[in-house]
C-alpha positions as CSV (number, residue, x, y, z in Angstrom):
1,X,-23.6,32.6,17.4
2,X,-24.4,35.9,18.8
3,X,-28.4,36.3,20.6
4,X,-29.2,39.0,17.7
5,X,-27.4,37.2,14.8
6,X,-28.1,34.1,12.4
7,X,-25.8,32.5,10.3
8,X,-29.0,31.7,7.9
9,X,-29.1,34.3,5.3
10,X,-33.1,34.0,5.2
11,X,-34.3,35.5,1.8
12,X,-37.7,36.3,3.4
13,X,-36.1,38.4,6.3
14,X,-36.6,42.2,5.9
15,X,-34.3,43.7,4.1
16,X,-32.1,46.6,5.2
17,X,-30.5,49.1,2.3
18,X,-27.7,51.6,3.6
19,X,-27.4,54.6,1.8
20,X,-25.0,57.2,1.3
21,X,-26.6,60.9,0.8
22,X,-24.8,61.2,-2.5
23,X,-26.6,57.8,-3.4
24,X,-30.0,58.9,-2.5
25,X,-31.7,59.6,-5.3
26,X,-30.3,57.1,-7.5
27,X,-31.8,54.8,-5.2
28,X,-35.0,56.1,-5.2
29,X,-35.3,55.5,-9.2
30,X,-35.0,52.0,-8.8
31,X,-38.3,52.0,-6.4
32,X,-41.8,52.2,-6.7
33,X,-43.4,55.0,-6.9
34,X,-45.5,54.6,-3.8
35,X,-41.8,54.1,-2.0
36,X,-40.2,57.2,-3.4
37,X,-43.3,59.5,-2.3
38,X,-42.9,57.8,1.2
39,X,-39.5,58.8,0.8
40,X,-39.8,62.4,-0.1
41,X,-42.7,63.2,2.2
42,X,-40.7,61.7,5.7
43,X,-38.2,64.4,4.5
44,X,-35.5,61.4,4.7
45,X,-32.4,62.5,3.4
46,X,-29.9,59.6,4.3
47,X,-28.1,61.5,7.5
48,X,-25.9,59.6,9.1
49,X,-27.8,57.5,11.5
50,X,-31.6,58.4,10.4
51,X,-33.8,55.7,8.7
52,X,-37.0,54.9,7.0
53,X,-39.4,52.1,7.6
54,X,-41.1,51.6,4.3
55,X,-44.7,50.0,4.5
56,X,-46.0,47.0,2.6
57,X,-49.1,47.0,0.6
58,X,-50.5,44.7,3.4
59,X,-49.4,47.0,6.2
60,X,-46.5,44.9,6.9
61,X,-42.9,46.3,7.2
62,X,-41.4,45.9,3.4
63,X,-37.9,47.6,3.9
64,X,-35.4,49.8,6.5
65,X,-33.6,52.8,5.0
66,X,-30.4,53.6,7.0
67,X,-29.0,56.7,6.4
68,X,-25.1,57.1,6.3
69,X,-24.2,60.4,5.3
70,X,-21.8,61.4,3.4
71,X,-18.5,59.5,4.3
72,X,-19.6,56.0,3.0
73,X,-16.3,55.3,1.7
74,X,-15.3,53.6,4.8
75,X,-16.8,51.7,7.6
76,X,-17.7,53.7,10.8
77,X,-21.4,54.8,9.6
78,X,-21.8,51.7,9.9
79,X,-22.1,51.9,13.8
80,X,-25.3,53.0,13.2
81,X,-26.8,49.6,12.7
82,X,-26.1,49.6,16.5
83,X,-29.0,52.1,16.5
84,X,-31.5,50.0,14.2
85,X,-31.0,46.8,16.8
86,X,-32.9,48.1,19.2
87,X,-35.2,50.5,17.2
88,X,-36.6,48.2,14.8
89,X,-39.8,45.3,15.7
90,X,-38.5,41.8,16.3
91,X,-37.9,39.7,13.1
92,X,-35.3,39.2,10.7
93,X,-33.2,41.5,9.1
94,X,-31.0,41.2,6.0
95,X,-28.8,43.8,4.3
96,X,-29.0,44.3,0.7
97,X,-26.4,45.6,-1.2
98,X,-22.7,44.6,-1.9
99,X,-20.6,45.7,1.4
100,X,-16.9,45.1,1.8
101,X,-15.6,43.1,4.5
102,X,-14.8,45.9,6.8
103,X,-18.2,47.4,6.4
104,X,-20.0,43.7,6.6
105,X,-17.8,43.4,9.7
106,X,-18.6,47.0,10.7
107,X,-22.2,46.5,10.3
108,X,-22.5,42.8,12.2
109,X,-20.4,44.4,15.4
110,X,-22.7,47.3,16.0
111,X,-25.8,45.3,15.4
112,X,-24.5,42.6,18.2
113,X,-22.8,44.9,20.3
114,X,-26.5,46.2,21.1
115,X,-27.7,43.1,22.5
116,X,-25.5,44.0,25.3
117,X,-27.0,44.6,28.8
118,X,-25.2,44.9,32.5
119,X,-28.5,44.0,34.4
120,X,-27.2,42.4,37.6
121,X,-28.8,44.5,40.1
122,X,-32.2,45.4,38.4
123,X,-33.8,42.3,38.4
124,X,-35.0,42.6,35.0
125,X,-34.3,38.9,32.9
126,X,-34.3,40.4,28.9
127,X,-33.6,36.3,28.3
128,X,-37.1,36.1,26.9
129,X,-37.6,39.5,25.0
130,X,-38.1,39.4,21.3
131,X,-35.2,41.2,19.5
132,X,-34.8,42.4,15.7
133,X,-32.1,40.0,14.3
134,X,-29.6,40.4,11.9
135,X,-28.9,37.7,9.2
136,X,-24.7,37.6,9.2
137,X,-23.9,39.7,5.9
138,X,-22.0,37.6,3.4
139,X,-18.8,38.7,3.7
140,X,-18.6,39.1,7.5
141,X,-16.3,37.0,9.4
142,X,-18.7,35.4,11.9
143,X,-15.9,33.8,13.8
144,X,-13.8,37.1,14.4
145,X,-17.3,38.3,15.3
146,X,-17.9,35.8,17.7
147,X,-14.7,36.7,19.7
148,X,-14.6,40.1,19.3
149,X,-18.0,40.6,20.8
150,X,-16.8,37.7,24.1
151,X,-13.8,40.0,24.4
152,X,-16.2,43.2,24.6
153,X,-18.8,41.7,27.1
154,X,-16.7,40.2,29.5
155,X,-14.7,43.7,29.4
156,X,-17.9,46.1,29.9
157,X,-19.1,43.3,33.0
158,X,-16.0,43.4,34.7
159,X,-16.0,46.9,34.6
160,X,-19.4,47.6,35.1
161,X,-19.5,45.5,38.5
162,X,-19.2,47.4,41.6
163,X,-16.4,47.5,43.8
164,X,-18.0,45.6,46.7
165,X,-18.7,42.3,43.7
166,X,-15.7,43.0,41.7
167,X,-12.5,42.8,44.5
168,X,-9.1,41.6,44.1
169,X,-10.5,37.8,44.5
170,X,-13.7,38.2,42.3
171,X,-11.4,39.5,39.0
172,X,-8.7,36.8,40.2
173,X,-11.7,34.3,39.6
174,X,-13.2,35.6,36.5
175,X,-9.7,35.1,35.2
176,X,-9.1,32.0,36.0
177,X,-12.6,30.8,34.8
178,X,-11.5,32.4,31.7
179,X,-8.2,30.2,31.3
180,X,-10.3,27.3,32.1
181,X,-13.0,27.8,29.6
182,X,-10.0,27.8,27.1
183,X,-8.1,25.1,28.5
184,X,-5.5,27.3,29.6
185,X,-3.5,27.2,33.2
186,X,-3.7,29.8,35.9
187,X,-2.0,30.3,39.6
188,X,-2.6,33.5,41.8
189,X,-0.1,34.8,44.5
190,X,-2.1,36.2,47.6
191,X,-1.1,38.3,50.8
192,X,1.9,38.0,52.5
193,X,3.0,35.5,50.0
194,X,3.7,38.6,47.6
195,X,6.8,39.0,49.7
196,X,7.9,35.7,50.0
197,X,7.7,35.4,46.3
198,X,9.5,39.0,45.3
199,X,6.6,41.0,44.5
200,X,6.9,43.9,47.4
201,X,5.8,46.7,45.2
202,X,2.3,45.0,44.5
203,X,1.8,44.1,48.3
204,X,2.7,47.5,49.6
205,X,-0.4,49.2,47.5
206,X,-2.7,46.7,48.3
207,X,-1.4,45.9,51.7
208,X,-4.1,48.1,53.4
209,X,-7.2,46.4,52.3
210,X,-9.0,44.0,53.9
211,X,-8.8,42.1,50.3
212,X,-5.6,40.8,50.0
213,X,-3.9,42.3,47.0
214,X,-2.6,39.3,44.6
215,X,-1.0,38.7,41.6
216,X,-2.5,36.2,38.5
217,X,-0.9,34.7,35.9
218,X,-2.5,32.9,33.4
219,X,-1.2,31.3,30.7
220,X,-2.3,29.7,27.3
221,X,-1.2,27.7,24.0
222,X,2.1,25.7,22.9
223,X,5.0,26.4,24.9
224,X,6.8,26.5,21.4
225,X,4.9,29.4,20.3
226,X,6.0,33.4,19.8
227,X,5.9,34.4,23.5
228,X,3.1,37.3,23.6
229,X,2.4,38.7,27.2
230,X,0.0,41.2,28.6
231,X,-0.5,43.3,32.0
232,X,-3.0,44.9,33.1
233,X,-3.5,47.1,36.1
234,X,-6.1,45.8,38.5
235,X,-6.9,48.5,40.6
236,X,-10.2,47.3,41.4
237,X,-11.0,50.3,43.8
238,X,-8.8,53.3,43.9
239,X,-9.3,55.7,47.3
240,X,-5.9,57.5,46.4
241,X,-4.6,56.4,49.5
242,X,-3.4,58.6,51.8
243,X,-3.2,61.3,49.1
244,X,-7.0,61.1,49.3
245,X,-9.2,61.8,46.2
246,X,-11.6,63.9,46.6
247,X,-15.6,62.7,46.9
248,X,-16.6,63.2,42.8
249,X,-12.4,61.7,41.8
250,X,-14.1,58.4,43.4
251,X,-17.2,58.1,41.3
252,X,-16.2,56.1,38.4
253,X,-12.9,54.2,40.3
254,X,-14.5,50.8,40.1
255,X,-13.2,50.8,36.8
256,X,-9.6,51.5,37.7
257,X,-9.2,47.3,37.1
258,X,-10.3,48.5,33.3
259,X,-6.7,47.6,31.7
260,X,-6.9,44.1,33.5
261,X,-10.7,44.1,32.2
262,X,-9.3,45.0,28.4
263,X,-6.5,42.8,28.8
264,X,-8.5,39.3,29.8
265,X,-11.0,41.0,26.5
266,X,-8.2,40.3,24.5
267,X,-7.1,37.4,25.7
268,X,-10.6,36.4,25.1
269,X,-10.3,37.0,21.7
270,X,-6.9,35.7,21.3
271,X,-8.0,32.3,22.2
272,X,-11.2,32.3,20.1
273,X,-9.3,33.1,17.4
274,X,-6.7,30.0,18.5
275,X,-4.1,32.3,17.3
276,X,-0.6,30.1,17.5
277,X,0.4,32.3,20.5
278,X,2.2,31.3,23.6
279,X,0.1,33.8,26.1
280,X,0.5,34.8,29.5
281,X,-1.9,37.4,31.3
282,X,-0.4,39.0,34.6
283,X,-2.1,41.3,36.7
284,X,-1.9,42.7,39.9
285,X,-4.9,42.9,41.7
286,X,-5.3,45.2,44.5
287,X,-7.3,47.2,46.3
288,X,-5.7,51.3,47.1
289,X,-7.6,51.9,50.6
290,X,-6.4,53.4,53.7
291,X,-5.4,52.2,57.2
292,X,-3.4,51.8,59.9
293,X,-0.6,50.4,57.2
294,X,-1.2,52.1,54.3
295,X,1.7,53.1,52.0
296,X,2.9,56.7,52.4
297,X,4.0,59.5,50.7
298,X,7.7,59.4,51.5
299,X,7.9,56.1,51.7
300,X,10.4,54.2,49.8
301,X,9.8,50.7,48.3
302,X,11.4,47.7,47.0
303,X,10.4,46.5,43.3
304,X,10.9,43.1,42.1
305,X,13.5,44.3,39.6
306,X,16.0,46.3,42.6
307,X,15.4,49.3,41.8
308,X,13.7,51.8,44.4
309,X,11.1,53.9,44.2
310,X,10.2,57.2,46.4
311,X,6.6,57.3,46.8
312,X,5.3,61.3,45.8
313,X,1.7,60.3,45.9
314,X,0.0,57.4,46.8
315,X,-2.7,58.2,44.2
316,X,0.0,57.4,40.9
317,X,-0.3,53.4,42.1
318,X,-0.9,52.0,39.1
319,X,2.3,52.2,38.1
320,X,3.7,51.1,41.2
321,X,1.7,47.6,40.9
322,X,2.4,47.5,37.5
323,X,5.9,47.6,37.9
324,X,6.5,44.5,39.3
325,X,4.2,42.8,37.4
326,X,6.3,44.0,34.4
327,X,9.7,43.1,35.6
328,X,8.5,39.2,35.6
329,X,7.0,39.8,31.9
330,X,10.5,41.1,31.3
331,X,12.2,38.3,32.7
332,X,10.3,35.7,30.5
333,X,11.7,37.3,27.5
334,X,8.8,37.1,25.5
335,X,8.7,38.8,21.7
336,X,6.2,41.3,23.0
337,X,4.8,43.0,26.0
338,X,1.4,45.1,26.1
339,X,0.4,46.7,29.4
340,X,-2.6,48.6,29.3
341,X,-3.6,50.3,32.4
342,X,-6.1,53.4,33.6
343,X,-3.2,54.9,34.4
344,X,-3.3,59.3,34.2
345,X,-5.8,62.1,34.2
346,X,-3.1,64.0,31.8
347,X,-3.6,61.4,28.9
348,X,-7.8,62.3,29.0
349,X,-6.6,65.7,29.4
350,X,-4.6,65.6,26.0
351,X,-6.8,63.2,24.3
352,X,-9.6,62.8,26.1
353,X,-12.0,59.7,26.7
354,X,-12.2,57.9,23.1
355,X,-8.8,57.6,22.2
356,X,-6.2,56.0,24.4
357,X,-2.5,57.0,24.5
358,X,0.2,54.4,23.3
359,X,3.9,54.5,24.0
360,X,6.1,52.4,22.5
361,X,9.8,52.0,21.6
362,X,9.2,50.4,17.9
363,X,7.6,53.1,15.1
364,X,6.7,49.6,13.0
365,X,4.6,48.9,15.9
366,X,3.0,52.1,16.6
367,X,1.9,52.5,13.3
368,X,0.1,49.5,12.3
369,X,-1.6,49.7,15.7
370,X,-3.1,53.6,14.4
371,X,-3.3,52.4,11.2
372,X,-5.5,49.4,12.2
373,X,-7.7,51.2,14.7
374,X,-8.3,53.7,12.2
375,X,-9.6,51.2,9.8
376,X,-11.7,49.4,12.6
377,X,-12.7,52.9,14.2
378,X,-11.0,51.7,17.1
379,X,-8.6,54.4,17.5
380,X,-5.3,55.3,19.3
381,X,-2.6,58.1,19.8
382,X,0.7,57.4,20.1
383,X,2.5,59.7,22.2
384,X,6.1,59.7,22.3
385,X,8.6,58.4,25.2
386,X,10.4,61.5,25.6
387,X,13.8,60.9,27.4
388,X,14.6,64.0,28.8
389,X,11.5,64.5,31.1
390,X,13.0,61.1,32.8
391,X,14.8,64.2,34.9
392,X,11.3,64.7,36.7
393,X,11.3,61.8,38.0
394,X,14.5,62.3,40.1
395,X,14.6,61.6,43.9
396,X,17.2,62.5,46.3
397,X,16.7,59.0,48.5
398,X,16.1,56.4,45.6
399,X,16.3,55.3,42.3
400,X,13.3,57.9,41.2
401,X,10.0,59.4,42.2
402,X,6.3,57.9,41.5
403,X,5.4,60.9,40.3
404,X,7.1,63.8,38.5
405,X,7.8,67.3,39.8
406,X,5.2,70.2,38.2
407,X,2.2,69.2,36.1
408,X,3.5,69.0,32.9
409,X,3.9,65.5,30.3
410,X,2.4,63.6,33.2
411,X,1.3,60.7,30.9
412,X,4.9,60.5,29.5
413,X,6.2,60.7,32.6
414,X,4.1,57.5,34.0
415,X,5.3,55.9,30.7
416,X,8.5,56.4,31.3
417,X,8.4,55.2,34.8
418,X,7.7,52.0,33.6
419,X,9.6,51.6,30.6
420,X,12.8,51.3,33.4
421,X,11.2,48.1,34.1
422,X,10.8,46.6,30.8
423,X,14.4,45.5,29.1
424,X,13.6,46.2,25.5
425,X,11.2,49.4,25.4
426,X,11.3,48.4,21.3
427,X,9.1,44.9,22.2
428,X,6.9,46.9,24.8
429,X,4.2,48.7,24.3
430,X,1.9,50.8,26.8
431,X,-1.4,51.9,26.9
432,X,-3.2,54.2,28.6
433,X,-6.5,54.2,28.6
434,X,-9.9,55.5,30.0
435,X,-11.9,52.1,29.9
436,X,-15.6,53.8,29.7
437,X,-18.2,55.4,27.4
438,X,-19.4,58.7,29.5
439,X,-22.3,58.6,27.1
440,X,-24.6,56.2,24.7
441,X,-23.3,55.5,21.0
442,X,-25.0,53.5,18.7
443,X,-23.5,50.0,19.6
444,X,-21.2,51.4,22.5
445,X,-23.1,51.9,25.7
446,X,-22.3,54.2,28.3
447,X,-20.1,52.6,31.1
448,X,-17.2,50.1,31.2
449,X,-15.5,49.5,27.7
450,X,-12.7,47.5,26.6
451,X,-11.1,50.4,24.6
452,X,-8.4,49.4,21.0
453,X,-9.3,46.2,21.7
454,X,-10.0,45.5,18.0
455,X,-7.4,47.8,17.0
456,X,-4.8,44.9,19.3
457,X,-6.1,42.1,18.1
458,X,-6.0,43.3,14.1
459,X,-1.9,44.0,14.8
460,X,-1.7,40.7,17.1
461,X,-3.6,38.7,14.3
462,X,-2.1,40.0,11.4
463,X,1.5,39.6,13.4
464,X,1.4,36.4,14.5
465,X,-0.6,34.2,11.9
């Protein structure tokens, strides 16, 4: 189990009561005097995040208040036990009251996902600290938790590590220890052997690195089971190429391999779960730098499905890598594909950071992936595969363009770029996401984050068990 979580439910841990402002003062009649006065004079009022320590008569700590506000119905005020994890004195914690599963759930992820810390280059070892722990509420599913909070860390680390410790080889290994942990299979393509083996699109982005761009493919489970297969795109440093990106465009493109981090997340969670899934992972790892044999705008390039592609920009390569990568999903037939990808500036523009864009040629699909991230406060947008603008795509010396003419619909356009390389757009779906917090949230830290993660696995769960 989790560092900040027991499975004991100790009746002498400290108990926790959250409370809706409407609930308040009902509450309060139930207390002692001594505790309602405490109350009423720390002008607590049950806000959405605040809380209460109430003191013992001995001076020790006799209860938490947590304040949800006003929307209690559901589960996201429960994020704010994310906050209470690291506020509160080391000991044990137990919540009182009857939650429902989603808000037990709700309650046990935020308090875990605190305990989370990318500390690799400060030298700091919080192995040994004392932390406030949480007895698992009754009707929280302590397995699911267990995954979904494996899925979440090894997303945030692989995002979270720099460029110069996170290259094409170092996510090829993380991957691969990931299939092994799992007792799944995994082979990587490298170099020059791209070609050889068909994938041209993938070695012409990352040909210009001194880290040879690659291709892994992992897979896991009975060979007899619904094929599910995901891609993620594995930027793992993104210069723009030749189309150079300006200094501050570069800040944050270490986390440009955030769909390949969200994707082995899921995985992660897939296989904790043991979900009766025949799963494969692909993604193209590669590096977008600039040399003597970089890529160019103008250029035209060969794909692993035939088809050609005029290169507009060399800083719309995502979808160039991914391409391929989806052609051999395609080609496996399986019952679904899910690509998820940092793939354009004009999805954050229309949705901005928290909720990532899906596209998708099945309406069953789209929905229950909204409907379960809005239950799990994991949410997504879907945004729709609009034929038409497939005209901005046109190029006079191949099949299409990278990129589309003007600056309109440029996340639809990139979607429906790759759609041409998926055969059945109704078993595909596409996300496009931002991968990162800019700012701290009660149990979702600023930096790399694996995001709809959750929201996947509810639909994949739910789908295929």
């Amino acid at each position: 189990m989790i560092a900040n979580i027991v499975t004991d439910l100790d009746p002498n841990a400290v108990p926790i009561w959250p409370i809706g402002g409407a609930d308040l003062t009902a509450w309060q009649e139930t207390q002692p005097e001594a505790a309602k006065a405490w109350c009423q004079s720390n002008g607590f009022s049950a806000a959405a995040g605040k809380y209460l320590l109430l003191p013992g008569e001995n001076g020790d700590l006799a209860g938490v208040m947590l304040g949800l506000g006003e929307d209690v119905e559901g589960s996201s005020g429960y994020w704010a036990f994310g906050t209470l994890a690291m506020a509160l004195p080391a000991g044990k914690y137990r919540i009182e009251g009857d939650l429902t599963p989603a808000q037990a759930d709700q309650a046990a992820l935020a308090w875990a996902q605190a305990a989370y810390r990318f500390t690799r280059y400060q030298g700091k070892d919080d192995a040994a600290r004392e932390t406030a722990r949480l007895c698992l509420p009754e009707n929280a599913d302590g397995k699911a938790l267990n995954g979904a909070i494996k899925g979440a860390f090894l997303a945030r680390d692989l995002i979270n590590t720099p460029a110069s410790d996170m290259g094409p080889e170092e996510l090829a290994a993380a991957a691969l220890d990931l299939a092994k942990e799992f007792g799944g299979t995994g082979t990587v393509i490298v170099g020059d052997d791209l070609l050889s083996a068909n994938y041209p699109a993938i070695h012409a982005v990352g040909r210009a690195s001194v880290r040879a761009p690659r291709l892994i493919d992992l897979r896991w489970g009975p060979a007899d089971g619904p094929r599910l297969t995901l891609v993620g795109k594995g930027v793992c440093f993104d210069t723009g190429g030749l189309d150079l990106k300006p200094a501050a465009g570069m800040l944050k493109m270490k986390k440009d391999m955030g769909g390949a981090a969200t994707v082995l997340g899921l995985a992660a969670m897939i296989m904790s779960a043991e979900l009766p899934v025949s799963l494969r992972v692909l993604i193209p790892a590669v590096e977008n730098a600039v040399s003597g044999n970089a890529y160019r705008p103008g250029d035209v390039l060969a794909t692993r499905k035939g088809l050609t592609v005029e290169v507009g920009n060399t800083d719309a390569e995502g979808r160039i890598v991914l391409c391929d990568a989806l052609a051999e999903a395609a080609a496996d037939d399986p019952e679904l594909i899910i690509d998820i990808a940092t793939l354009t500036g004009a999805a954050r523009v229309a949705l901005g950071p928290d909720l990532p864009a899906i596209f998708t040629g099945s309406d069953e699909l789209a929905a229950a992936l909204q409907q379960r991230g809005a239950a799990l406060d994991d949410p997504v947008w879907r945004m729709p595969l609009y034929g038409p603008y497939m005209e901005r795509l046109k190029s006079k010396v191949a099949d299409f363009n990278n990129v589309s003419e003007g600056a309109f619909g440029g996340a639809i356009t990139a979607a429906l770029f790759m759609q041409n390389f998926v055969s059945d757009p109704s078993r595909w779906l596409h996300m496009d996401t931002y991968g990162w917090n800019d700012k701290d949230r009660p149990g979702r830290p600023a930096g790399g984050e694996g995001l709809a993660m959750r929201a996947l696995f509810a639909v994949i769960s739910e789908r295929y068990s």
